[in-house]
C-alpha positions as CSV (number, residue, x, y, z in Angstrom):
1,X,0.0,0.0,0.0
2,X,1.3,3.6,-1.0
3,X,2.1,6.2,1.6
4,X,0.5,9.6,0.4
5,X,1.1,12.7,2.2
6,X,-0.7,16.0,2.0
7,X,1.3,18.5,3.4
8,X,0.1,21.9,4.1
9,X,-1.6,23.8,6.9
10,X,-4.7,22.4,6.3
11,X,-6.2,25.4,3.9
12,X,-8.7,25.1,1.1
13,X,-5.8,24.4,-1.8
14,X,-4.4,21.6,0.6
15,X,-8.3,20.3,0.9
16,X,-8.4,20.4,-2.6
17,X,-5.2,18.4,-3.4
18,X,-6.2,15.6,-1.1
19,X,-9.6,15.6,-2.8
20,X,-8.1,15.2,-6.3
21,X,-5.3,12.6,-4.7
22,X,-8.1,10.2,-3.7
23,X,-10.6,10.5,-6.8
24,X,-6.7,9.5,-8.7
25,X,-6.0,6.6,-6.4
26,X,-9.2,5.3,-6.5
27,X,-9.7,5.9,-10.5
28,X,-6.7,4.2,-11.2
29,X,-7.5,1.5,-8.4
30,X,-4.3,1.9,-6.0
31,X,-4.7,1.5,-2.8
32,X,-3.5,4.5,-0.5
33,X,-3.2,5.5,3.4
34,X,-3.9,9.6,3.3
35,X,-2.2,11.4,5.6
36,X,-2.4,14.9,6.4
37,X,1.3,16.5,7.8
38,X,0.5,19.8,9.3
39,X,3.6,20.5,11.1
40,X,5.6,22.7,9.7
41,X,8.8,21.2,11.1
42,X,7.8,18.0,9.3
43,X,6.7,20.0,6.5
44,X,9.8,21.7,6.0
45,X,11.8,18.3,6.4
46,X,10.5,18.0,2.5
47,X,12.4,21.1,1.6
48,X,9.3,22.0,-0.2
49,X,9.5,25.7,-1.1
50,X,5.6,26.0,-0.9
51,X,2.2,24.5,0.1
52,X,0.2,22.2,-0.7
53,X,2.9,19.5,-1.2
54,X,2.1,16.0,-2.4
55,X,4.4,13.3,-1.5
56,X,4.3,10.0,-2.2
57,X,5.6,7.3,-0.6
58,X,8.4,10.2,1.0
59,X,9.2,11.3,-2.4
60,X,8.0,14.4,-2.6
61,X,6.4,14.5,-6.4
62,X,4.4,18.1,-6.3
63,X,4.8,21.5,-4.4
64,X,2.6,24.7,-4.7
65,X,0.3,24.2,-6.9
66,X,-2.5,21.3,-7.1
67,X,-1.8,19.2,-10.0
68,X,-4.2,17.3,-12.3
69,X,-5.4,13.7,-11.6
70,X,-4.4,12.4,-14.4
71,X,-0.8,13.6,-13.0
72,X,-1.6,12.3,-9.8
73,X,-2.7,9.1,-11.2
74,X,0.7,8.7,-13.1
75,X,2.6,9.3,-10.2
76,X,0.7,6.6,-8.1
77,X,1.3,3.8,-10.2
78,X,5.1,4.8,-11.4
């Protein structure tokens, strides 16, 4: 099962992302454990420059903006 990790403070865009996350994983049939990382300790252990941040299984695959699901979906099954 794939690790996915919404990072961000927990504001609509970071609502949004998780939204479009599931809808991917469950479109392209993987299954997923969500978890939302508000800390901004941990947050910043991603050296992500800006929120929302996507990562997936600790790799972290999208920062800033809230990417398609198709793109979403390609990352989860890479």
């Amino acid at each position: 099962m794939l690790t996915v990790k919404i990072l961000g403070s927990g504001c609509a865009n970071c609502r949004k992302l998780e939204a479009v996350a599931r809808e991917a994983a469950s479109a392209a049939g993987v299954a997923a454990e969500f978890v939302k990382v508000t800390d901004m300790k941990a947050i910043m252990a991603y050296d992500l420059l800006s929120t929302p941040g996507l990562v997936i299984d600790d790799k972290l695959v999208s920062s800033g903006r809230i990417p398609t699901q198709a793109e979403v979906r390609q990352w989860l099954t890479a």
